[in-house]
C-alpha positions as CSV (number, residue, x, y, z in Angstrom):
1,X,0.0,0.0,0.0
2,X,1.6,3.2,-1.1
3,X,1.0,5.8,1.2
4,X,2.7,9.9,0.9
5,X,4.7,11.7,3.4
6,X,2.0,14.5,4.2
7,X,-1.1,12.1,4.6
8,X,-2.7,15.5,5.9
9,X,-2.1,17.6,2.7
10,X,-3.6,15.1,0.4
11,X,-7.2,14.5,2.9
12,X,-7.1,18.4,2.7
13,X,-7.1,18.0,-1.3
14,X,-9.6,15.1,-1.2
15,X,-12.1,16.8,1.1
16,X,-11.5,20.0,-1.4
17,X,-12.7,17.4,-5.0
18,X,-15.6,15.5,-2.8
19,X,-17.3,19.3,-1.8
20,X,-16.7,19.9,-5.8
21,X,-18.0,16.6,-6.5
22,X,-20.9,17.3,-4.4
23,X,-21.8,20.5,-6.0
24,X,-21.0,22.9,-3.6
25,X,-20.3,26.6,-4.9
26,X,-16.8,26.6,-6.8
27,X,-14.2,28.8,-4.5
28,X,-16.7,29.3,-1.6
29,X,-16.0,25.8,0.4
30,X,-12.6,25.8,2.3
31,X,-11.7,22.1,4.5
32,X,-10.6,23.9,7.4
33,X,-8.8,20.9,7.9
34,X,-7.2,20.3,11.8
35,X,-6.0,17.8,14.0
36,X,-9.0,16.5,15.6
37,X,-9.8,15.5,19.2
38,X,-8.0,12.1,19.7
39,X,-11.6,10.8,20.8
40,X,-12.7,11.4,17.5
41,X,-10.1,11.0,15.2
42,X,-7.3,11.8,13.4
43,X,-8.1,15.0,11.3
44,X,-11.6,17.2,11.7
45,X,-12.9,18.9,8.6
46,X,-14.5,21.8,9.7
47,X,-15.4,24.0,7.0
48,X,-19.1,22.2,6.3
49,X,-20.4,24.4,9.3
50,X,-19.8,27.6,8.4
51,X,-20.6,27.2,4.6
52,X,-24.0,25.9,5.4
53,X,-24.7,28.5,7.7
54,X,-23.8,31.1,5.6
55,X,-26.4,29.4,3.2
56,X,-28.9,28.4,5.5
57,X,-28.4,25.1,4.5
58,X,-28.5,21.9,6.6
59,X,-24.8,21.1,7.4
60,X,-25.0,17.8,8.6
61,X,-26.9,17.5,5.3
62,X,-24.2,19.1,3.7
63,X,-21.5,17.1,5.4
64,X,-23.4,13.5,3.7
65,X,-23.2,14.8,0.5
66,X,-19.2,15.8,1.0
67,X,-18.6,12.5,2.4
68,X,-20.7,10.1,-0.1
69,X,-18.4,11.9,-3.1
70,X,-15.0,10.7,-1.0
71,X,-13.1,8.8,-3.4
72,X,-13.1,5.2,-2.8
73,X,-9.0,5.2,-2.6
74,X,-9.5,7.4,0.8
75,X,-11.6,5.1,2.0
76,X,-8.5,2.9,2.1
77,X,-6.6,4.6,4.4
78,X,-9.5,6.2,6.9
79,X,-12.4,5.5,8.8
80,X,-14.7,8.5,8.0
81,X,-17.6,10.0,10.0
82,X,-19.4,12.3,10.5
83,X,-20.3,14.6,14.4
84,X,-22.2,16.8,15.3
85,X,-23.3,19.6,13.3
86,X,-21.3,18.8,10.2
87,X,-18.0,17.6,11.3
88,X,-16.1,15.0,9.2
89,X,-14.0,13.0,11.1
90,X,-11.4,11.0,9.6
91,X,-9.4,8.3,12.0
92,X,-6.2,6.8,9.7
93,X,-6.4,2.9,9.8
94,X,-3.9,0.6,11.0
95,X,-2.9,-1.1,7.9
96,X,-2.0,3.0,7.0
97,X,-0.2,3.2,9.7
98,X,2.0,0.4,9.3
99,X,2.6,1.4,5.9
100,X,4.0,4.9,6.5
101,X,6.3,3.8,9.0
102,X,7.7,1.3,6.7
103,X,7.9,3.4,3.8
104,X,9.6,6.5,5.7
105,X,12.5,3.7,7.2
106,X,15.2,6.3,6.6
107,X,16.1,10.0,7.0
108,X,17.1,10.3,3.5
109,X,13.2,9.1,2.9
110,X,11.8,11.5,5.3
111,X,13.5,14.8,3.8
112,X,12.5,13.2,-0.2
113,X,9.2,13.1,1.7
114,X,9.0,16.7,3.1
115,X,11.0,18.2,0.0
116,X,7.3,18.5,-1.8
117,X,7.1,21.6,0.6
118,X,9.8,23.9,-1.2
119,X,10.9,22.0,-3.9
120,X,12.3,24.4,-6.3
121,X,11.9,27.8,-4.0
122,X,15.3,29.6,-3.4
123,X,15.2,31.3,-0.1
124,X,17.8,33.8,1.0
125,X,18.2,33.6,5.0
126,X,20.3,36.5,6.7
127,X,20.9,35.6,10.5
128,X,23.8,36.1,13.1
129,X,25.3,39.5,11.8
130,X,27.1,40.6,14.2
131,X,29.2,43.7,14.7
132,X,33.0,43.5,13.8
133,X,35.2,44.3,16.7
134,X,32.6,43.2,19.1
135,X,32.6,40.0,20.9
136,X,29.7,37.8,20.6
137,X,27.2,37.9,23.6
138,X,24.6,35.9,25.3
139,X,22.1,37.8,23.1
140,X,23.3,37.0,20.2
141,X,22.6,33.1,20.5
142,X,19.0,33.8,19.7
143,X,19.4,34.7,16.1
144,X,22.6,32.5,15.5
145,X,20.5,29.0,16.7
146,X,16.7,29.6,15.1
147,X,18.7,30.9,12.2
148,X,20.9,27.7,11.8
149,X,17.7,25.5,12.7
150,X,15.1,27.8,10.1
151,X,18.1,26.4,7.5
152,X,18.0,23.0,8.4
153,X,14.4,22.7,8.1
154,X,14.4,24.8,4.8
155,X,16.7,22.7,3.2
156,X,14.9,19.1,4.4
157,X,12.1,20.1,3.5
158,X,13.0,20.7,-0.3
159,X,14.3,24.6,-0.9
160,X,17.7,25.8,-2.3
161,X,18.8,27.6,1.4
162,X,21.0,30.6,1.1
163,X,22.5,31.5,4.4
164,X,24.3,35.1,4.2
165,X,25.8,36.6,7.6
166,X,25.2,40.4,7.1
167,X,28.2,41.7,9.0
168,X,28.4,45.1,10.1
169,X,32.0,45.7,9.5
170,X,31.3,49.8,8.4
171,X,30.4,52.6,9.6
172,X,31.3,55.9,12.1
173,X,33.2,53.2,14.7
174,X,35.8,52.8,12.5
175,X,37.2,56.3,13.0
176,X,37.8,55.2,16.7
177,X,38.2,51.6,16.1
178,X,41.2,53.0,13.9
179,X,42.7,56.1,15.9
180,X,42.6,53.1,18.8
181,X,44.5,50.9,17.2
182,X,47.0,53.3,16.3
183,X,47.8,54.6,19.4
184,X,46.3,52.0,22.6
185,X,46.8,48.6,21.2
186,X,48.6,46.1,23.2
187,X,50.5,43.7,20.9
188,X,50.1,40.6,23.3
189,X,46.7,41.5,23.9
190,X,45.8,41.3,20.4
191,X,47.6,38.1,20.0
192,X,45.6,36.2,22.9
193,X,42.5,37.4,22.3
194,X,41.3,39.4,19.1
195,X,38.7,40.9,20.1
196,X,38.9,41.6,23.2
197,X,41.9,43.7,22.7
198,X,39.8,45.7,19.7
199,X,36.5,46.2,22.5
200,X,39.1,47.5,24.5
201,X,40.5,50.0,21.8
202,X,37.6,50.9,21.3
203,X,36.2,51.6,24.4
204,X,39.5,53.7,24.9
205,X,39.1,55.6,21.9
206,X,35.6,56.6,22.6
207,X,36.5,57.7,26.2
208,X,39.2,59.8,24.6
209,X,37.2,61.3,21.8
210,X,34.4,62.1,24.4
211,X,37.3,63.8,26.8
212,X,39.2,65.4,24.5
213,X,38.4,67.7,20.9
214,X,41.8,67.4,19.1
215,X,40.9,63.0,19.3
216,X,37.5,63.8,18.0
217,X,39.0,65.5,15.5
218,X,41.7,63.0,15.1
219,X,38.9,60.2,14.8
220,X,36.9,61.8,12.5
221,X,40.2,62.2,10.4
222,X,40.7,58.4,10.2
223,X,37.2,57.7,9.0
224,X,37.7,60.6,6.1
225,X,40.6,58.6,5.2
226,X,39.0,55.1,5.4
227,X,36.1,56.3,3.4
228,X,38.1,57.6,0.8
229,X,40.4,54.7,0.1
230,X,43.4,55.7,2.2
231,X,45.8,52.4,1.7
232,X,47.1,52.4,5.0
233,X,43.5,52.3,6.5
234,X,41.9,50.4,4.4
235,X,44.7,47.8,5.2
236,X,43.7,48.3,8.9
237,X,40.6,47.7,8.5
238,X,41.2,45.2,6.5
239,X,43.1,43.5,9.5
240,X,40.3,43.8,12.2
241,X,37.6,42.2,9.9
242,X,40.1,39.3,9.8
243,X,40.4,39.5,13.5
244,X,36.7,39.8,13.9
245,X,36.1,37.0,11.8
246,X,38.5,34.1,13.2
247,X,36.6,35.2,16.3
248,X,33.5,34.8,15.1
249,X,34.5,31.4,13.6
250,X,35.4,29.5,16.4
251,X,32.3,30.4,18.0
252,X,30.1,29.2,15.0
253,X,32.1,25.7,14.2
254,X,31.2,24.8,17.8
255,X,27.7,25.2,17.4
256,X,27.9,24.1,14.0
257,X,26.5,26.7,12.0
258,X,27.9,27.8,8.8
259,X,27.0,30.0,6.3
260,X,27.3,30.5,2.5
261,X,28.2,34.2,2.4
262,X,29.2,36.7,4.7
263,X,28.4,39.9,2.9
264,X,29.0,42.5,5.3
265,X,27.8,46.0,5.0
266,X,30.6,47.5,3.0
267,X,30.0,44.8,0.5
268,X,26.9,47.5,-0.7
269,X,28.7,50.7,-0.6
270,X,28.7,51.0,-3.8
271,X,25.3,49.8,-4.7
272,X,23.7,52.4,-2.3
273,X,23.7,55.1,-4.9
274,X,21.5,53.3,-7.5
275,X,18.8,53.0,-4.3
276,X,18.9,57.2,-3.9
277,X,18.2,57.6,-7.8
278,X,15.9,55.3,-8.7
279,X,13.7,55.9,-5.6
280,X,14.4,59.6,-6.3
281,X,13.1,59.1,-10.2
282,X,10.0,57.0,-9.1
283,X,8.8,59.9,-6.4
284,X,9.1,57.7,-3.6
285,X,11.9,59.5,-1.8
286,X,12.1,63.0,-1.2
287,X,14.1,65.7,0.4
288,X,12.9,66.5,4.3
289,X,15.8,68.9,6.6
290,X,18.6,67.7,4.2
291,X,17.7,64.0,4.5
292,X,16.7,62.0,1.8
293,X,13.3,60.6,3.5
294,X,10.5,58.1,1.9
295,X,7.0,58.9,3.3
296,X,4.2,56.2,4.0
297,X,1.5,58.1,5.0
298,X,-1.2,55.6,4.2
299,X,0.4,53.9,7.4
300,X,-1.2,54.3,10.8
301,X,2.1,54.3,12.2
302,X,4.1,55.8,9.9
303,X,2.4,58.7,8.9
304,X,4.7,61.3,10.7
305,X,8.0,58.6,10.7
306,X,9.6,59.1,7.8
307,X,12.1,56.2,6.6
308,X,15.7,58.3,6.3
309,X,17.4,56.9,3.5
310,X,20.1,59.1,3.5
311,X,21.5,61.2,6.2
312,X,21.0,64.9,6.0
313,X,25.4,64.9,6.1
314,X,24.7,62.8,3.2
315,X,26.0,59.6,4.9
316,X,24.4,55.9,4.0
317,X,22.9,54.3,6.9
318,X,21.1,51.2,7.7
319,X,18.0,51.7,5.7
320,X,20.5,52.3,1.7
321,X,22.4,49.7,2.9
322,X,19.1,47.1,3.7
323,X,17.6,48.7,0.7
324,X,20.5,48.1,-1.4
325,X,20.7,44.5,0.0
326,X,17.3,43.7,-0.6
327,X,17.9,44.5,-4.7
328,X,20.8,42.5,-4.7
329,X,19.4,39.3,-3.4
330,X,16.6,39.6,-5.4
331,X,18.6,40.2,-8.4
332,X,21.5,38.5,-8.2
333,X,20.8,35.3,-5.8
334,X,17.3,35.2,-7.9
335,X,15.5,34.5,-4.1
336,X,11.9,33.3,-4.3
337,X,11.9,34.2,-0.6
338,X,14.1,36.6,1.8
339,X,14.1,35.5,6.0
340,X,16.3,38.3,8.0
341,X,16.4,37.4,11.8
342,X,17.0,41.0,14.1
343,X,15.4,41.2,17.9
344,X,11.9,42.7,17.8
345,X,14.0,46.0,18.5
346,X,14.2,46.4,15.1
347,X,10.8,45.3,13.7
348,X,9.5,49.4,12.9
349,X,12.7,49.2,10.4
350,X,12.2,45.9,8.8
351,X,8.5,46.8,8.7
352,X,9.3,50.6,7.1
353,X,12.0,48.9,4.7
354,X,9.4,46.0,3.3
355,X,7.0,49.2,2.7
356,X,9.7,50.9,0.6
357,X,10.7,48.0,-1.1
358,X,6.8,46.8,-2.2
359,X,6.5,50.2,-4.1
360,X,9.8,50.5,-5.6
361,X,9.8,47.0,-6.9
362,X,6.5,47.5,-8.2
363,X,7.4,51.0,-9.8
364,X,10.9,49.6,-11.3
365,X,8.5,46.5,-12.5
366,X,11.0,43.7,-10.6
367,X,9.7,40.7,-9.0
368,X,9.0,40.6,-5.6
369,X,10.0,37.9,-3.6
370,X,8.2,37.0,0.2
371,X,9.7,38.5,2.6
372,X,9.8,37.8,6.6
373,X,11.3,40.1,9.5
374,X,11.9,36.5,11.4
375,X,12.0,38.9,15.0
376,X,12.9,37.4,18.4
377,X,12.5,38.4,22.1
378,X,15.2,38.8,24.7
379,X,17.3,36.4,27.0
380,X,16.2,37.4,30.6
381,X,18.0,36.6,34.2
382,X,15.8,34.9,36.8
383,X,15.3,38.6,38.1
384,X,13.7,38.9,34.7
385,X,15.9,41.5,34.0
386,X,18.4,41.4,30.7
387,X,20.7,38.4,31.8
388,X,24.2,39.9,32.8
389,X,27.5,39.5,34.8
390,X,27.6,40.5,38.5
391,X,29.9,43.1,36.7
392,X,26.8,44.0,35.1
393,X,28.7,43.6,31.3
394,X,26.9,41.1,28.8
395,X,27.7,37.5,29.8
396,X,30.1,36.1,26.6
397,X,28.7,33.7,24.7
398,X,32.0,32.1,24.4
399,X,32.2,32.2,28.4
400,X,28.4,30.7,28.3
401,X,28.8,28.0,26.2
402,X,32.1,26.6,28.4
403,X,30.0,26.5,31.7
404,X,27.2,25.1,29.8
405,X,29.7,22.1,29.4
406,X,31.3,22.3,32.4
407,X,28.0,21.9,34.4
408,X,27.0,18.8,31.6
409,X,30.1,17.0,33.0
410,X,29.5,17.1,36.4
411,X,26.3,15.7,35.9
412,X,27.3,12.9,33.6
413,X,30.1,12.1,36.0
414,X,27.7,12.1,38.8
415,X,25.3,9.5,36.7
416,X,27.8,7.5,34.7
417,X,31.3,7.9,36.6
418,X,32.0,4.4,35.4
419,X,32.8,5.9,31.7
420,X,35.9,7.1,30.5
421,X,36.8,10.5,31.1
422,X,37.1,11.3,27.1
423,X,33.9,9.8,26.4
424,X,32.1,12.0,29.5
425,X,33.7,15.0,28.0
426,X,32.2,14.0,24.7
427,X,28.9,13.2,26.2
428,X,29.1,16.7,28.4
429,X,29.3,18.8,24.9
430,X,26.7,17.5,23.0
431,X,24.7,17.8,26.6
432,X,26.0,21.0,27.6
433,X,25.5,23.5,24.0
434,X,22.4,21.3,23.4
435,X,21.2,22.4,26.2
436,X,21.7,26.2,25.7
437,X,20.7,25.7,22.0
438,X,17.3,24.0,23.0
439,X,16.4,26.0,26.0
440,X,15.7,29.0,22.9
441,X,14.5,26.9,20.5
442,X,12.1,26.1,22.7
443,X,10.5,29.3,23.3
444,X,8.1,30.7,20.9
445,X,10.7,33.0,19.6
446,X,8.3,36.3,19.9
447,X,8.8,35.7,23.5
448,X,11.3,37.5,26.1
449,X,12.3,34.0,28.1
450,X,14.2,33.1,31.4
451,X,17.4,31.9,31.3
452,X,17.7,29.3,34.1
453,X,20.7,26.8,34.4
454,X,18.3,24.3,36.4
455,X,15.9,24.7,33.9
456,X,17.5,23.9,30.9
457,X,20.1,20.8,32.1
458,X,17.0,19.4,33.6
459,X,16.5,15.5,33.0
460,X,12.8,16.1,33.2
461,X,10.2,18.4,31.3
462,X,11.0,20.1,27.6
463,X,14.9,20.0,27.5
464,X,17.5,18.6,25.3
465,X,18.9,16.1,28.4
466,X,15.5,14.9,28.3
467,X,15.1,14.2,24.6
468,X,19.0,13.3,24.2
469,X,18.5,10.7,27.2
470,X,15.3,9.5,25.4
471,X,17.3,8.7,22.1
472,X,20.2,6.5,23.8
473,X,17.6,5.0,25.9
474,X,15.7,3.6,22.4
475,X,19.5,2.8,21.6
476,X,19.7,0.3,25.0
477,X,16.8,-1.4,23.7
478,X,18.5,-2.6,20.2
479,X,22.0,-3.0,22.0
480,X,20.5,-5.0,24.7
481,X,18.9,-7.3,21.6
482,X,22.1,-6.9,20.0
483,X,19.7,-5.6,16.5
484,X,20.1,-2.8,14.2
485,X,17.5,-0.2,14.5
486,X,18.3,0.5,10.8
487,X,17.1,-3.1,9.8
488,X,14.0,-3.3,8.2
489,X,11.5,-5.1,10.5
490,X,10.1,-8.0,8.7
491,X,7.0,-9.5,9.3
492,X,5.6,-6.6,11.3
493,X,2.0,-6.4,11.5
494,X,-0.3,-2.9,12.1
495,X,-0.7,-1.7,15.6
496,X,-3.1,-3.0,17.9
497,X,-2.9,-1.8,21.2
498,X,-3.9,2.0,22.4
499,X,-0.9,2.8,23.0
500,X,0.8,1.8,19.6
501,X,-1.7,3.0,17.9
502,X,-1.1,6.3,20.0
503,X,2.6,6.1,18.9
504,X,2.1,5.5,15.6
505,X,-0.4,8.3,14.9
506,X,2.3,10.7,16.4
507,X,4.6,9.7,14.3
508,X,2.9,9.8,11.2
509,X,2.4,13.3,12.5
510,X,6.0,14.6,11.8
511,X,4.7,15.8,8.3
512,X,2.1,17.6,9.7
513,X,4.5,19.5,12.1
514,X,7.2,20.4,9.6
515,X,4.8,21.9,7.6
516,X,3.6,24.0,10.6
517,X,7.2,25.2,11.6
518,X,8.3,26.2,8.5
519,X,5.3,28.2,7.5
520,X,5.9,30.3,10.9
521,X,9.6,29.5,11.0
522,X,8.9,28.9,14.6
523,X,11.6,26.2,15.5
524,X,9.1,25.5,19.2
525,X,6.9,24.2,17.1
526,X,9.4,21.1,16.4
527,X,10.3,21.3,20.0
528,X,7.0,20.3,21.3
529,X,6.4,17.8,18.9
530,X,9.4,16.1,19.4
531,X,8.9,16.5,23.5
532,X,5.6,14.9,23.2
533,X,6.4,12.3,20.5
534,X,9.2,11.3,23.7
535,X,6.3,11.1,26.4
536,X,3.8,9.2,23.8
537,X,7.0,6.5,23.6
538,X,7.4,6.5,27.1
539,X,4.0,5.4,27.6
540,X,4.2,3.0,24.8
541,X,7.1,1.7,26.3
542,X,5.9,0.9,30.2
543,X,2.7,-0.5,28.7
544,X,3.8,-2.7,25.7
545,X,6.6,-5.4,26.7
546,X,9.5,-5.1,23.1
547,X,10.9,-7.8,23.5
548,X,8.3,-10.9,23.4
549,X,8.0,-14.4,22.3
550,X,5.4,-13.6,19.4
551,X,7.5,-12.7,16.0
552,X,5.3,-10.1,14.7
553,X,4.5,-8.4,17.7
554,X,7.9,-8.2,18.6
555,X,9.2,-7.0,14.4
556,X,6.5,-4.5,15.0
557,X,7.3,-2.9,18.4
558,X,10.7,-3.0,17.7
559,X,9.4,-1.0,14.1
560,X,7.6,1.7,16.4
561,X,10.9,1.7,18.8
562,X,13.4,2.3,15.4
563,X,10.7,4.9,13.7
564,X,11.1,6.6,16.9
565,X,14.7,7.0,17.0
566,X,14.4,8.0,13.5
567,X,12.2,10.9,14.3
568,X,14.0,12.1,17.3
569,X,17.3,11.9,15.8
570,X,16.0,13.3,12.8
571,X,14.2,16.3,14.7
572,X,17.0,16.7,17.5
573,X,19.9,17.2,14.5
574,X,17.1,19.8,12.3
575,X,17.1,21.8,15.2
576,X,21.3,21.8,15.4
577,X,21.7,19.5,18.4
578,X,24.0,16.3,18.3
579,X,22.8,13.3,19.3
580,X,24.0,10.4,21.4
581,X,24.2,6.6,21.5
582,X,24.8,6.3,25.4
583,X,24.6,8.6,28.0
């Protein structure tokens, strides 16, 4: 029996022929297709109800005729009825069941599965971006680890992923950054640690410029030269992007992120000129105290904010340069679809920039492609304040991330001191980042959460030591019966019992929720599945004895046990964690 990946998209496209079939009005009938009430059912089709109404029609009536034009081949794969006032309930049968799990045996089949999603679609996603010279924060692991994860569930689910870190290495800071580094650098500073030498020069210099006119003048002097091609400063700044970036690279290849391009802001210097003129030429910008200014006054809250495209010193700022950017990935990467991941800080810009863009693409006559401010909230301390050292200075990511594994390997050498002290470090840093990389994930990203080390290196509730123990746990089971949870399971017959049925249904449910968190890019969405695809197994697993006498009982708990792993392992490595075989 042939069954597809997304059983959910292709009810919601029989439901849609049968009211067709029926003779319901082209256009006005919608599925409203849902997961439905366990009780009832696998999928609800709601949208009977609210067409009759509107019709003053009889919707259980309604529902009959929608369900006697079901084509006979659904009819295969579901029990259908009907509740209520008009909803169709459709419960997937066993013999289904059984037939997904051994068709999607592999991840390889799972992502040819999901790619139906964004086959084809090119989609452009700018996350991480951070500041050259700056070292990376607590704060900044928000955009780095849903950026990484929005990627990896991109890309498995079918689209050509385009991952650009949008660096802002220009700007007024490089006047002092420059002057700095001219006259305060420490040599053997700079050697040990990049950047935190060039924080430090720049610190310096801004303390000087502030307390003393000839350095602001001095400063200013070094950015004329810069910006006009001075060799000398160019080759400086030249050197702290390099700086900046071997930084920045560490921290990324250990939470295994990468990127495609790292187009900073000086990449579009000299495409910011083109944005002034052709916005200029199609009325959309104008001249407002010396600024060049675009206006959206059909925009409750933009009426009196104008969008400064130019600064009234005639200086490029964020908005040519994001402008400027926006044209070139259109144009040159050809993107069907643009994601840029900023803090919810920044949404009135991203919001202002999409404005400006939608007319002057539409003026120009250039395709649009989506677009998505992907924003995020902040990383709190437990005094729900912003999360900081006792110092009251940002808390290092780099600084983070080491006690994050240092607190992992106690723990693993208080539960399993019996291992070897290489294979408890190993253990402790897949733990350990996980840890810090779920405990965001987790969170609907609009959300402002609280940063708590109990929380997150918890071995019980929504955590990655929870799901991570859950996977080498399935792993015990197929060691201990000295199988392969690769192996296909012959002999296997469809689930019986509540609670593999339960399972099963869950798991045939991955679809569903891929679909859902790429549509939001909201990575918690995965998160939740995969926390309650772990508790569903649990339950399975205290109820239904693996290991029995009967062959196919056994072949086919042992199935639901490996299709398990599969989906955790598959979900756990989307989302950017590593996974283990023993803990």
């Amino acid at each position: 029996m042939h069954v597809s990946f997304n059983i959910g998209s292709d009810l919601e496209a029989a439901v849609s022929g049968a009211a067709q079939a029926a003779g319901l009005e082209p256009g006005a009938f919608s599925p409203e297709l849902r997961a439905a009430d366990p009780r009832h059912g696998d999928f609800q089709a709601n949208g009977v109800l609210g067409y009759a109404k509107a019709r003053k029609l009889n919707p259980r009536a309604v529902a009959d005729q929608v369900v006697a034009a079901l084509p006979a081949s659904l009819r295969e794969h579901f029990e259908v009825g009907i509740a209520g006032p008009g909803f169709i309930n459709f419960r997937l049968k066993p013999a289904t069941l059984l037939a997904w799990l051994c068709t999607y045996d592999s991840a390889e089949h799972l992502k040819s599965g999901a790619a139906a999603l964004y086959h084809g679609q090119r989609y452009v996603v700018d996350f991480s971006s951070p500041n050259t010279a700056k070292q990376l924060h607590v704060g900044h692991i928000r955009g780095m680890v849903i950026g990484e994860a929005i990627c990896r569930l991109l890309a498995f689910c079918g689209a050509e992923v385009i991952r650009d870190n949008h660096i802002g290495d220009w700007g007024t800071q490089f006047g002092k950054l420059i002057w700095g580094y001219k006259h305060l650098r420490n040599d053997a500073a700079l050697a040990a640690d990049p950047l935190e030498e060039l924080e430090r020069i720049y610190k310096a210099a801004d303390a000087a410029a502030k307390a003393d006119p000839a350095v602001l003048d001095a400063v200013r002097a070094e950015l004329v030269l810069l910006q006009s091609g001075n060799p000398e400063n160019r080759a400086l700044w030249d050197r702290i992007n390099t700086l900046s970036a071997g930084a920045f690279t560490s921290i990324y290849r250990q939470l295994g992120i990468h990127f495609d391009h790292q187009l900073g802001e000086s990449f579009y210097n000299d495409k910011v000129p083109q944005v002034y003129t052709e916005l200029t030429a199609a009325g959309l910008a104008v001249e407002s105290q010396g600024a060049l200014v675009v206006f959206h006054p059909e925009h409750p809250r933009f009426k009196t904010q104008p969008f400064i495209i130019r600064k009234s010193d005639g200086a490029a700022n964020y908005a040519s340069t994001d402008l400027a950017t926006m044209l070139y990935r259109t144009e040159h990467f050809r993107a069907d679809a643009i994601a840029v991941l900023t803090d919810a800080r920044q949404s009135d810009h991203f919001e202002q920039l999409w404005l400006t863009t939608q007319k002057w693409f539409a003026h120009t006559g250039r395709r649009l492609p989506r677009f998505e401010h992907v924003s995020f909230g902040s990383i709190l301390g437990e005094d729900g304040k912003a999360i900081k050292t006792r110092s009251g200075d940002p808390i290092k990511l780099q600084a983070l991330l080491a006690e994050a594994e240092e607190r992992a390997f106690a723990l693993v050498t208080e539960k399993s001191p019996e291992l070897p002290e290489a294979e408890r470090r190993d253990i402790a840093n897949a733990v350990g980042v996980g840890a810090v990389r779920y405990a965001d994930l987790a969170q609907n990203r609009s959300s402002d959460y609280i940063f708590s080390w109990e929380k997150i290196l918890a071995f019980e509730g929504n955590t990655a030591p929870y799901l991570l123990y859950a996977v080498t746990r399935i792993h015990s089971i197929f060691r201990k019966a000295g199988l392969d949870p690769a192996a296909a399971m012959a002999g296997a017959t469809p689930p019986e019992t509540p609670e593999e049925l339960a399972l099963a249904r869950k798991l045939v449910g991955f679809a569903t929720v891929l679909n859902l968190t790429t549509a939001q890019l909201r990575p918690h969405f995965l998160c939740t599945y995969l926390y309650e695809l772990a508790g569903e197994f649990s339950t399975f697993y205290v109820a239904n004895k693996v290991i029995v006498d009967d062959a196919p009982v056994k072949a086919r708990r042992l199935l639901l046990c490996a299709r398990t792993l599969l989906v955790l392992e598959t979900g756990l490595q989307l989302l950017g964690l590593r996974t283990l075989t023993r803990m």
